[in-house]
Each structure stands twice: as structure tokens, then as C-alpha cells.
C-alpha positions as CSV (number, residue, x, y, z in Angstrom):
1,X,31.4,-9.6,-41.6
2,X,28.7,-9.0,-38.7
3,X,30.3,-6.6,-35.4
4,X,28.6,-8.0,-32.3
5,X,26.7,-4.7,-30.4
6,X,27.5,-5.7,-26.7
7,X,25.9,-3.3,-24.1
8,X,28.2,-2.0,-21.4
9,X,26.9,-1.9,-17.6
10,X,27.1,1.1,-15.8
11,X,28.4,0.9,-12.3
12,X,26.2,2.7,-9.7
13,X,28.9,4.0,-6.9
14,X,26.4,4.8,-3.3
15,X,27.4,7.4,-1.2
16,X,28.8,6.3,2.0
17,X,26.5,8.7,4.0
18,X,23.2,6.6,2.0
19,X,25.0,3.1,3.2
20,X,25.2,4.4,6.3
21,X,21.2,5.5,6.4
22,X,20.2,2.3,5.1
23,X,22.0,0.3,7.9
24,X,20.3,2.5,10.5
25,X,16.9,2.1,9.4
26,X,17.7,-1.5,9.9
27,X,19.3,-1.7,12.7
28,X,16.6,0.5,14.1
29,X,14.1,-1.9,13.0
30,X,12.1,0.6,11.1
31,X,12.6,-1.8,7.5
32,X,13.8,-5.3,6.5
33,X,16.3,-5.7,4.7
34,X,14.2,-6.5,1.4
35,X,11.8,-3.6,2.4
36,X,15.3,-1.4,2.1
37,X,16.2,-3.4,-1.4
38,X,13.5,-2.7,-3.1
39,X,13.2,0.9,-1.9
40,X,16.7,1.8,-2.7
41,X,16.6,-0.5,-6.1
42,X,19.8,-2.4,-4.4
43,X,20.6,-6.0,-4.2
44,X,19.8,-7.4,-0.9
45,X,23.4,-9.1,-1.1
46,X,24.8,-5.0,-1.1
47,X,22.9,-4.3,1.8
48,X,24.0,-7.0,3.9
49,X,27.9,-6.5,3.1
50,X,27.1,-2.7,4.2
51,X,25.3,-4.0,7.0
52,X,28.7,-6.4,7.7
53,X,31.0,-3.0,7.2
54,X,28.9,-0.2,9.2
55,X,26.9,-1.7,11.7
56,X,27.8,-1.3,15.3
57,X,25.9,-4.3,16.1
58,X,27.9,-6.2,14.2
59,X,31.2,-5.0,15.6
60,X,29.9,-5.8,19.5
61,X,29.3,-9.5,17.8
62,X,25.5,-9.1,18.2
63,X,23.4,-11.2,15.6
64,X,20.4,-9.4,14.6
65,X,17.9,-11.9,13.3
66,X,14.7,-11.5,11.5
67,X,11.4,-13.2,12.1
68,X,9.4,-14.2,9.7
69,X,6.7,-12.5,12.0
70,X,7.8,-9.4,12.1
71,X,7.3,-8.5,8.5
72,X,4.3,-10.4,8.1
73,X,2.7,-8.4,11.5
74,X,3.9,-5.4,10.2
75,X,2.0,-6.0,7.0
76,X,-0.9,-6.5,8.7
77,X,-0.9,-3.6,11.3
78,X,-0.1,-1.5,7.4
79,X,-3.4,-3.6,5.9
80,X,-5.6,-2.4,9.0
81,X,-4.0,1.2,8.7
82,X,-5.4,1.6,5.3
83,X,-8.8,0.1,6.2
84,X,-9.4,2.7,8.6
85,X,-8.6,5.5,6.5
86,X,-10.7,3.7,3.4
87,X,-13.0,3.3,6.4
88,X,-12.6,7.7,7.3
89,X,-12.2,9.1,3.9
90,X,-15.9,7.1,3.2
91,X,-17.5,8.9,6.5
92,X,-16.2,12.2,4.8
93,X,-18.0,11.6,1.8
94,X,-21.5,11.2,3.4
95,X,-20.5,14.1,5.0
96,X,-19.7,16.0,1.9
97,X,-23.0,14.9,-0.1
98,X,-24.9,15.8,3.2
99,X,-23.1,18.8,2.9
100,X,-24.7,19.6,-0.9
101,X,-27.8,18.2,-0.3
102,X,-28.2,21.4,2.3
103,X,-27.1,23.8,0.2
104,X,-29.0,22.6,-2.6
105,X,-32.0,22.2,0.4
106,X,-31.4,26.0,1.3
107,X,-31.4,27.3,-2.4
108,X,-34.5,25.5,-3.1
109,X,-36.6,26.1,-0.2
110,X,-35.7,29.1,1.4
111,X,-33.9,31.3,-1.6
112,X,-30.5,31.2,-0.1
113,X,-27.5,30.7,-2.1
114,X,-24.8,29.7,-0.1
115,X,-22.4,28.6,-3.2
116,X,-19.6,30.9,-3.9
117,X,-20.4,33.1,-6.5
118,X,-17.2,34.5,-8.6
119,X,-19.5,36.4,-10.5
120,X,-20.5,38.9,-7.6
121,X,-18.9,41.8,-6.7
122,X,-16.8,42.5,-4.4
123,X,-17.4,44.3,-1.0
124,X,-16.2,47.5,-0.7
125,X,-15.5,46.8,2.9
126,X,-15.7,49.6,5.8
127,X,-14.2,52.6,3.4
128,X,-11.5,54.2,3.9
129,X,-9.6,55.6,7.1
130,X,-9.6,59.0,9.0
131,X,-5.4,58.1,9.0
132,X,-5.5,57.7,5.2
């Protein structure tokens, strides 16, 4: 006769002080509440009992209601942040291959090296002291 394997599901137990973080950052408006689910690999179901148990908003009988907007703005402003740094780490790359074209510009025309050597020695500096 065959014995049936059956998998056993582990319980993960949150710390109060986490529930209590993850309630803030929605209450402050900083996430949504599937922003917060999917950071925290929780249930969005979790999040809104916790929300239910340790939100002062919900004990002044405040309803805090999401719009659809919000999120969807929020992605947005997040899409434009990333153009403008696509947009800035671009300009630093001209920069940097204007930056080797010079160097390569002063080694070939005027005999200067301007590339860190790690083959040189090293500078003795000013010598030593009278106090030494």
C-alpha cells in the first residue's frame, strides 16, 4: 500500500511592531495597500484586518478611500522620475567619452599622460622633518 506525502504549511507569525509600520505607511499615504502586499509578501486581506485592528483612523470612524488615481499618478510621476535620470546618466556619458577623447587628445598631441600610472613610483614627498 501507497502513504500519501502531504506537505505541511508553515505559519508565518508578523511582529506587531512590522503590522504596525505597514499601517503607518498607509495611513501616511506613502503606499497602497497592494504596493505594501507585495512588498511585505503578505495577503492584501492581512493588511486590511491590521489596518481594521491598529489604525487610528479607523477608531475616529474615518474611511480612508483609495482612488484609482492616485496609484496610477503616482506611477506616472515614478515613470518621468526614471526618464530623467535615463535622461542624466546619458549626459554623463558624453561627458565621460569627452573626457577620454582629451586625455587620449593630450597623450597624442602634446606628450602628456594624464592616465594614472600604478607603475610609477612614488613621490618621496617634502623629506623628513627638523621635529623628527
Amino acid at each position: 500500500m501507497k502513504t500519501k506525502k502531504v506537505a505541511l504549511r508553515s505559519k508565518r507569525i508578523f511582529s506587531e511592531e512590522l503590522r504596525k509600520s505597514i499601517v503607518k505607511d498607509y495611513e501616511s499615504g506613502k503606499m497602497t495597500v497592494r504596493e505594501l502586499s507585495r512588498l511585505h509578501a503578505v495577503t492584501d486581506k492581512s493588511i486590511y484586518r491590521w489596518i481594521a485592528r491598529y489604525s487610528g483612523l479607523e477608531k475616529q470612524q474615518i474611511r480612508v478611500v483609495e482612488m484609482k488615481d492616485s496609484s496610477g499618478n503616482k506611477f506616472k510621476e515614478l515613470e518621468q522620475r526614471i526618464q530623467e535620470l535615463e535622461r542624466m546618466v546619458g549626459q554623463k556619458q558624453i561627458q565621460l567619452e569627452f573626457y577620454k577623447q582629451m586625455v587620449e587628445l593630450a597623450k597624442d598631441e602634446f606628450g602628456i599622460d594624464l592616465k594614472k600610472n600604478s607603475s610609477t613610483p612614488r613621490c618621496s614627498g617634502s623629506g623628513p622633518t627638523e621635529n623628527e
